[in-house]
RODO-2510 file (C-alpha; in nm, 4 decimals, decimal comma):
residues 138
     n   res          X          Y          Z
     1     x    11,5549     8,2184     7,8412
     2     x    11,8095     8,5605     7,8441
     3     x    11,6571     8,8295     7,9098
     4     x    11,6919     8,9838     7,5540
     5     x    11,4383     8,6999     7,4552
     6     x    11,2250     8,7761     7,7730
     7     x    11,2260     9,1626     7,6537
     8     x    11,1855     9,0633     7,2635
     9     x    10,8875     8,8049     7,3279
    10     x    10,7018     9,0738     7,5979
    11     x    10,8040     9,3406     7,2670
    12     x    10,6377     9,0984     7,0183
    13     x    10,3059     9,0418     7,2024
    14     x    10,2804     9,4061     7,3709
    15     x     9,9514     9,5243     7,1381
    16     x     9,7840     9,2249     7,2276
    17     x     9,8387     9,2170     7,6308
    18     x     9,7375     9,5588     7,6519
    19     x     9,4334     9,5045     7,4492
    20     x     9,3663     9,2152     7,6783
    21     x     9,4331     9,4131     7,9921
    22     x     9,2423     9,6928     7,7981
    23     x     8,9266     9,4605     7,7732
    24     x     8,9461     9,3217     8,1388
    25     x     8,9422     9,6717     8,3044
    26     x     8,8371     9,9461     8,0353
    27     x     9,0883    10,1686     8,0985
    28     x     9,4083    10,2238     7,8781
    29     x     9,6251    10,3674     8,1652
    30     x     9,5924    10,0872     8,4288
    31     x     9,6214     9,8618     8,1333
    32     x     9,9586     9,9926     8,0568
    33     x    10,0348     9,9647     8,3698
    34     x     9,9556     9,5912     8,4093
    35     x    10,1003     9,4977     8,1260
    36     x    10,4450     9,6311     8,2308
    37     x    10,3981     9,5029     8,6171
    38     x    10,3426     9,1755     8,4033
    39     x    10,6432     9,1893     8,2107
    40     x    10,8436     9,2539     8,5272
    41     x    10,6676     8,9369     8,7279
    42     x    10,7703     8,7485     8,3980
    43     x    11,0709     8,8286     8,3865
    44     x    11,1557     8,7321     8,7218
    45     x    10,9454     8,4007     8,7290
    46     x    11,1384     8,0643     8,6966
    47     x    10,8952     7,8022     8,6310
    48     x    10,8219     7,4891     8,4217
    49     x    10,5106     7,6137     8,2745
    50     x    10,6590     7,9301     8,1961
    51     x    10,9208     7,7453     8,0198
    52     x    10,7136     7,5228     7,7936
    53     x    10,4219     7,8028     7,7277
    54     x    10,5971     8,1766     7,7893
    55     x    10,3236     8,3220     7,5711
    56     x    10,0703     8,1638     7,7458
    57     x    10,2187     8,2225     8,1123
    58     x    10,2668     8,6410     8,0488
    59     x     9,8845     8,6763     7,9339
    60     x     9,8065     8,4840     8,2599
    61     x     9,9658     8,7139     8,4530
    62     x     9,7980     9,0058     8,3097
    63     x     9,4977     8,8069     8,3214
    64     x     9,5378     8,7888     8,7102
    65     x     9,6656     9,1154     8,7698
    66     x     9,3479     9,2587     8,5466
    67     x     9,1086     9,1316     8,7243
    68     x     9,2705     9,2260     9,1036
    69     x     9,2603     9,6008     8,9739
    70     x     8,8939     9,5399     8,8609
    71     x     8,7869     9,3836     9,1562
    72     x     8,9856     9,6456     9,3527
    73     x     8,8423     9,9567     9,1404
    74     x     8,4900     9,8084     9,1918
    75     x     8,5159     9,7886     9,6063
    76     x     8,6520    10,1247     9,5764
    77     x     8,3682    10,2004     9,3827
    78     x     8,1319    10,0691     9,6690
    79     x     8,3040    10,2452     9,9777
    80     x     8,3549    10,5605     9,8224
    81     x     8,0131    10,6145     9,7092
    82     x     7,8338    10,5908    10,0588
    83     x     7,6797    10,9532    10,1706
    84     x     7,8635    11,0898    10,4201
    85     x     7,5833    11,0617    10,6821
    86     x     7,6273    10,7006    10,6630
    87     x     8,0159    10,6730    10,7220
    88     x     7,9267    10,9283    11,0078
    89     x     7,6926    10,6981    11,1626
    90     x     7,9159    10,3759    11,0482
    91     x     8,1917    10,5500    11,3208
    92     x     8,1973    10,3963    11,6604
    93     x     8,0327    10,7160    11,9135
    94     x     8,2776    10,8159    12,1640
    95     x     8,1976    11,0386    12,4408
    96     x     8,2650    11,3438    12,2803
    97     x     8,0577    11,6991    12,2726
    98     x     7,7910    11,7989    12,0612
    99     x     8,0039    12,0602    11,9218
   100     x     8,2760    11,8435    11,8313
   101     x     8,0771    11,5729    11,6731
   102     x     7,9353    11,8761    11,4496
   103     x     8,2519    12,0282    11,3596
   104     x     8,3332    11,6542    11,2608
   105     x     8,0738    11,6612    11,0426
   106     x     8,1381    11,9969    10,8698
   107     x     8,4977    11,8598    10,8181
   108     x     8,4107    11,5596    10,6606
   109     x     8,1643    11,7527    10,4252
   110     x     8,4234    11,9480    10,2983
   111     x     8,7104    11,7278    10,2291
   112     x     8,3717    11,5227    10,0526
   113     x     8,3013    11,8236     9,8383
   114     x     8,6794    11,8677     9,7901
   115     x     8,7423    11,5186     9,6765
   116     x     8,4054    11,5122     9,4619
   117     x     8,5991    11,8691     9,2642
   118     x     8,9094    11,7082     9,1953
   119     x     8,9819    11,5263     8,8348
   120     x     8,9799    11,1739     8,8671
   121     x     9,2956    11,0930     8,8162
   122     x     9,4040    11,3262     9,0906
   123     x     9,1575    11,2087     9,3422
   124     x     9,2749    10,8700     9,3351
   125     x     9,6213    10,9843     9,3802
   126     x     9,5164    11,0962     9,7156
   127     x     9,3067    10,8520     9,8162
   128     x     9,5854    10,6001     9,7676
   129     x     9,8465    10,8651     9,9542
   130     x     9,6042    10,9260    10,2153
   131     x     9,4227    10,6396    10,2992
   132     x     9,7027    10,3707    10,2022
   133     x     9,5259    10,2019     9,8651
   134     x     9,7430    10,0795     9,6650
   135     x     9,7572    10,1057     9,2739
   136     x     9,6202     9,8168     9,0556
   137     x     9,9419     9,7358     8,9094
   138     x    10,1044     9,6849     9,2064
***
């Protein structure tokens, strides 16, 4: 297949893979997203089944990639949404002063509080920066 057909069948069933994406992880961004990270795996795959079902093979793929971001968005859920009292404890204690294990503390509470004030999208731009997540669409 040439890769005007590639872009032309991807073109022809775009609607429906985002919808599908859409469904899979309710959001209309990261669907976007996955659909196009889609179009680029399918363009670059050289199969049999994608030859005898290309249709078939490109809403696998954003099948697949759907539910990673899902099941990615939903652990980051999870370990985001502990109190920070409980990642506090969670830390291995080192030797370290009183004082310092406060001031730890009061650090941690505000970049919290920070976080919890930012818009979404914005937050999750630096969580993946600055803890190394990646995006869903990958």
């Amino acid at each position: 297949m040439q890769d005007a057909q590639i872009l032309n069948l991807y073109t022809t069933h775009q609607r429906d893979l985002l919808s599908y994406a859409s469904s899979i992880v309710g959001d209309d961004g990261r669907a976007e997203d996955i659909a196009q990270d889609a179009y680029m795996r399918f363009s670059t795959a050289m199969s049999d089944e994608w030859r005898s079902n290309p249709v078939g093979y490109l809403f696998r793929i954003v099948r697949n990639l759907a539910l990673d971001c899902r099941r990615r968005a939903q652990f980051e859920k999870a370990l985001f949404s502990h109190n920070v009292d409980d990642i506090v404890e969670a830390i291995p204690a080192e030797k370290s002063a009183p004082e310092q294990e406060v001031m730890a503390r009061n650090e941690l509470e505000l970049l919290q509080e920070a976080m919890d004030e930012l818009p979404e999208r914005t937050r999750m731009a630096v969580e993946m920066h600055r803890l190394g997540a990646t995006n869903c669409a990958k």
